[in-house]
C-alpha positions as CSV (number, residue, x, y, z in Angstrom):
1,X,-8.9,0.2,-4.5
2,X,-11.4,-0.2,-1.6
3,X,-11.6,1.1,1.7
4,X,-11.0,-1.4,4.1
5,X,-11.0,-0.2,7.7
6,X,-11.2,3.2,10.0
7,X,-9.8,3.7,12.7
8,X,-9.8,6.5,15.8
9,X,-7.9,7.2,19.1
10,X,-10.2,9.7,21.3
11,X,-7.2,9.8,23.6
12,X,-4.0,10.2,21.7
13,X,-1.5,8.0,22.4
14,X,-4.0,4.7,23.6
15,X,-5.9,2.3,22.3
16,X,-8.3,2.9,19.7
17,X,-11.7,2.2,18.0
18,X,-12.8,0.5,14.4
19,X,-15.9,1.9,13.1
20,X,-17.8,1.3,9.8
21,X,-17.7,4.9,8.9
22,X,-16.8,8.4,10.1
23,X,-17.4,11.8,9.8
24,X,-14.3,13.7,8.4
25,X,-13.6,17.2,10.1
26,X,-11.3,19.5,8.7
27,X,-8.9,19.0,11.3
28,X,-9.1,14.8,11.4
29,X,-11.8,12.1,12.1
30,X,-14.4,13.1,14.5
31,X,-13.9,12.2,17.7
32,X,-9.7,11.3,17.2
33,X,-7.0,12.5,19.1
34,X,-9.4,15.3,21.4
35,X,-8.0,13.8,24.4
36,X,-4.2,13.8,25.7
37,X,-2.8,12.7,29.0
38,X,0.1,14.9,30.5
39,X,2.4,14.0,33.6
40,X,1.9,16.5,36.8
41,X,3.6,19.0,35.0
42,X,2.5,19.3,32.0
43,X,4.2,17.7,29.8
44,X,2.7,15.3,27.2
45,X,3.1,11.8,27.5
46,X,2.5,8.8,24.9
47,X,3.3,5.1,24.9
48,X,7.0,5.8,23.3
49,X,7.9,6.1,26.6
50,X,5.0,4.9,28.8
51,X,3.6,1.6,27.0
52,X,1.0,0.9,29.8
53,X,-0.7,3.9,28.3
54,X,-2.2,1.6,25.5
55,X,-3.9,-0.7,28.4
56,X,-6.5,2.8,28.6
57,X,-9.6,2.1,25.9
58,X,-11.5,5.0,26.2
59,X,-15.0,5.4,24.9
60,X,-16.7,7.8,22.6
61,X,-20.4,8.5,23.0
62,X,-21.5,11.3,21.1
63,X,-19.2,13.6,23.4
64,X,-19.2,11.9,26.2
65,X,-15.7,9.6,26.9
66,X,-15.4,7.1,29.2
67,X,-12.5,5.4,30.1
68,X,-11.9,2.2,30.6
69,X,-9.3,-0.1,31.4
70,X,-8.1,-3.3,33.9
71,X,-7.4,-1.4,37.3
72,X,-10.7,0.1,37.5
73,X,-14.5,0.6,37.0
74,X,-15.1,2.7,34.2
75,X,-15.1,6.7,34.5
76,X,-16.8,8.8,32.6
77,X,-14.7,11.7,32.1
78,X,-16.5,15.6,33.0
79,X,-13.7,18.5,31.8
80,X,-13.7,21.2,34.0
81,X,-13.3,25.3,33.2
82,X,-9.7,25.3,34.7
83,X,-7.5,25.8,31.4
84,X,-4.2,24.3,30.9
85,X,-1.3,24.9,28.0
86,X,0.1,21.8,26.8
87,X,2.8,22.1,24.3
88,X,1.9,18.8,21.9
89,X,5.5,18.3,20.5
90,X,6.5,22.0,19.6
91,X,3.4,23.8,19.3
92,X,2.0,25.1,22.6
93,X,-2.0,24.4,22.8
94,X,-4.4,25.5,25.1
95,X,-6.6,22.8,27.0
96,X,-9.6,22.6,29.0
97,X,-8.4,20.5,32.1
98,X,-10.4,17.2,32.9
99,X,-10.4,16.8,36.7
100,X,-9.4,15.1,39.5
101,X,-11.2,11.9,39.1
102,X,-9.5,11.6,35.9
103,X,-6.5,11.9,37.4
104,X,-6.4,9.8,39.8
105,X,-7.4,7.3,37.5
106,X,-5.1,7.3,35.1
107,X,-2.2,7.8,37.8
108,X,-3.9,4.5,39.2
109,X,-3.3,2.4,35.2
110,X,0.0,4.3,34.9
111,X,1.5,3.9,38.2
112,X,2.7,7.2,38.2
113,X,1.3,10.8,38.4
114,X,-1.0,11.9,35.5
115,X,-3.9,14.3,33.9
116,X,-6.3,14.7,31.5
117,X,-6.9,17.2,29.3
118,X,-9.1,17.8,26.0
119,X,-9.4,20.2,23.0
120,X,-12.2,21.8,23.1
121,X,-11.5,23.8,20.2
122,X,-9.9,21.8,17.4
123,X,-9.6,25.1,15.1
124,X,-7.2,26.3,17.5
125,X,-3.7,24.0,16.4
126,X,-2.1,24.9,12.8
127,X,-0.5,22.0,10.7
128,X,3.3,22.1,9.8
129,X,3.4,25.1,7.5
130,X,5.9,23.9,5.1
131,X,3.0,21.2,4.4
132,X,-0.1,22.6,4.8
133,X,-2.1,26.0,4.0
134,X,-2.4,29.2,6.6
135,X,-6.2,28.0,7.5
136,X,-5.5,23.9,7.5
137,X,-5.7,22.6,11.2
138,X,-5.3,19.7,13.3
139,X,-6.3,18.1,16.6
140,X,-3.9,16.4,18.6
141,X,-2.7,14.0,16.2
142,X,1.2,14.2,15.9
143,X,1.3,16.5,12.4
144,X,-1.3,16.1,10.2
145,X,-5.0,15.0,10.6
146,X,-5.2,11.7,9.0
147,X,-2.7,8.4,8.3
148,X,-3.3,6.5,5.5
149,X,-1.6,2.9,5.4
150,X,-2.2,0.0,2.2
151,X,-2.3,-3.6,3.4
152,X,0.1,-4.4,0.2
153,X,2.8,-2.3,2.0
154,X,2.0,-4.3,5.1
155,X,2.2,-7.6,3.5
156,X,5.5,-6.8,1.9
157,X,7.2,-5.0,5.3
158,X,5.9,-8.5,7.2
159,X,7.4,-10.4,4.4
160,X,10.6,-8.3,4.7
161,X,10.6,-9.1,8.4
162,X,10.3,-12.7,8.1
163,X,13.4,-12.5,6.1
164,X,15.4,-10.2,8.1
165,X,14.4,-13.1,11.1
166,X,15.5,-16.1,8.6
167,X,18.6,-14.6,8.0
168,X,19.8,-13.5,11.4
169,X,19.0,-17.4,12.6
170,X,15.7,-15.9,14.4
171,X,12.3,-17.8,14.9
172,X,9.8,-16.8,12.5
173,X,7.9,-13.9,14.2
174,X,4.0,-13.9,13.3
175,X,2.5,-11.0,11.1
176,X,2.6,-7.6,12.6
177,X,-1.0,-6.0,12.3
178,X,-1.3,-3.2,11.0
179,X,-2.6,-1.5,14.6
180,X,1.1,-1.0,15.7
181,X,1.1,2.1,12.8
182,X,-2.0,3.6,14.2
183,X,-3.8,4.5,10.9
184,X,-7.0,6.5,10.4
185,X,-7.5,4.5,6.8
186,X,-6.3,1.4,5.4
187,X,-6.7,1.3,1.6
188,X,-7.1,-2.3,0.2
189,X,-6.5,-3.2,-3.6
190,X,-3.6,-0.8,-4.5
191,X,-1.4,-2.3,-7.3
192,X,2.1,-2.1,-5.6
193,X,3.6,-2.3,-2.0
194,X,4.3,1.9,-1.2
195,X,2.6,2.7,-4.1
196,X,1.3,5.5,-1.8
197,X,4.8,7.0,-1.2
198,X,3.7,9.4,-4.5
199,X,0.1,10.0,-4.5
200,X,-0.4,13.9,-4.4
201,X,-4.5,13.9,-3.7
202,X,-6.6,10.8,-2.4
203,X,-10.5,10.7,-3.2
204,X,-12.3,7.9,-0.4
205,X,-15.8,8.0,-1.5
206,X,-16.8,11.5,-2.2
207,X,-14.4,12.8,0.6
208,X,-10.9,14.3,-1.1
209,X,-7.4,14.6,0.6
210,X,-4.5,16.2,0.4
211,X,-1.5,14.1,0.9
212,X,1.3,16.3,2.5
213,X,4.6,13.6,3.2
214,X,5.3,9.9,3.5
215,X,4.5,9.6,7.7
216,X,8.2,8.9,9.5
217,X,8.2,5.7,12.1
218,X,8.8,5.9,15.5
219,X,9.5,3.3,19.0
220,X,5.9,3.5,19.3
221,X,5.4,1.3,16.7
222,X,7.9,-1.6,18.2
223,X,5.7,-1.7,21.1
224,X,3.3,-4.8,21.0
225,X,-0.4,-3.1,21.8
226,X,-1.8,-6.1,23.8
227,X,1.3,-7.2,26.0
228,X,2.9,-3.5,25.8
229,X,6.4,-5.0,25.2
230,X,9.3,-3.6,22.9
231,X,10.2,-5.7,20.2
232,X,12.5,-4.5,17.3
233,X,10.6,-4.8,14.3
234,X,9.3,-2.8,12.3
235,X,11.7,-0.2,12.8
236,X,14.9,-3.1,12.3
237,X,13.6,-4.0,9.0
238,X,12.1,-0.5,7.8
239,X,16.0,0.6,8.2
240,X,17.0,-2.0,5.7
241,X,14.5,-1.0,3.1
242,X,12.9,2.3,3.6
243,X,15.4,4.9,5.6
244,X,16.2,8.1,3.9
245,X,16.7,11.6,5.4
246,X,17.7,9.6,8.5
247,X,14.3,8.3,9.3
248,X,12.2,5.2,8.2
249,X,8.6,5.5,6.6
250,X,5.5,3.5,6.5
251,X,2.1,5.3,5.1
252,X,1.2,8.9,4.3
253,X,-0.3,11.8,6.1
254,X,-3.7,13.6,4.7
255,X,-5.7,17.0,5.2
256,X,-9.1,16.6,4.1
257,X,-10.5,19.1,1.3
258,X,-13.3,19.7,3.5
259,X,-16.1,18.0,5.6
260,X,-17.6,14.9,5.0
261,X,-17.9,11.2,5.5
262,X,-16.9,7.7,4.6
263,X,-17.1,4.2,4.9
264,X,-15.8,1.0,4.9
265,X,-16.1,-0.3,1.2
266,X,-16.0,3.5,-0.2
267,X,-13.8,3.2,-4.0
268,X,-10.8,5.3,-3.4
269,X,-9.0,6.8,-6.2
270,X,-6.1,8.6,-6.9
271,X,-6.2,12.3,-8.4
């Protein structure tokens, strides 16, 4: 098996980058998921429910982001010393607040009121504790601080799809890509669709993982990146074949052993 893409979101819940190779941090990719916008008050918000969100491409230089998008020049984004608390899904974090200008541009894609903040310290967020260990952290990532997805498993979901749509009398629908699950790594070669579901520990290169659940599937993933429109697949077809414990999966989440880096191309292995 063979590494065959990376992947990295420096604001959580937009669009992302594809890079040749990363450094791996103990709490995720460098650079991914640092960033998260929040509504006036607070409170987190992602494309589940705002889908223009993903119309935002921000750029990473060194530690500098820019954001960029259709409504507006450029801005390169300067966080300030005012700290905010942002609870990202049940775990209250605190944040270093990013400014006016920030907001105002983001209210401007958004069309409604919004902020900016950023993790300065990434050691400062714990994983789950009934998956990971007492020192194992994470950025802002949803749980864990890598996805892994296999383009077998994609190729059989898409088939899947095509024949939920055959069945039901639909058009054909074209491939999904595999950008509407939002992985860190996409492992090529593996000898089964889901043969992931029961890896324990993942070597990519010389960098090791820990694999701590299958990853459970939500709207975000019906919502078409470029046009931002909800569809109903994957999540229609994922119920058919892979719901238990009243959720659907597709991929795995990973804690890396410690720091290093990979590549497009690394061997990957299971241990």
């Amino acid at each position: 098996m063979k590494l065959a893409s990376i992947h990295f979101y420096p604001v959580k819940s937009t669009s992302g980058h594809d890079v040749d190779e990363a450094e791996v941090q103990p709490w995720g990719l460098a650079g991914d998921r640092r960033y998260v916008v929040t509504d006036e008050h607070g409170e987190m918000l992602t494309a589940r429910k705002v889908p223009r969100m993903l119309a935002c491409l921000p750029h990473l230089d060194g530690d500098t982001l820019t954001l960029t998008g259709p409504h507006a020049a450029p801005l390169r984004v300067v966080p300030t010393a005012e700290r905010r608390t942002v609870a990202i899904w049940s775990t209250p974090v605190d944040l270093a607040d990013c400014g006016d200008d920030a907001a105002e541009w983001l209210g401007a894609l958004l069309g409604r009121p919004a902020r900016l903040a950023w993790l300065d310290d990434p050691t400062s967020r714990p994983v789950n504790p009934e998956y990971g260990l007492p020192d194992d952290r994470v950025s802002l990532a949803d749980s864990y601080p890598l996805l892994l997805t296999s383009t077998a498993s994609l190729a059989q979901l898409n088939d899947w799809i095509a024949e939920t749509a055959a069945e039901r009398g639909e058009e054909l629908p074209a491939p999904l890509p595999m950008r509407r699950f939002r992985p860190n790594v996409v492992v090529d070669g593996a000898e089964t669709a889901f043969a992931e579901d029961d890896w324990k520990r993942v070597r990519i290169g010389e960098a090791e993982f820990r694999v701590t659940k299958r990853c459970d599937r939500c709207v975000l993933t019906t919502v078409d990146p470029v046009t931002h429109t909800r569809g109903k697949e994957p999540l229609r077809t994922l119920a058919r074949h892979r719901r238990w414990d009243g959720k659907v999966w597709f991929g795995i989440n990973l804690i890396p052993d410690g720091p290093s880096r990979i590549a497009i191309g690394d061997e990957i292995t299971t241990l």
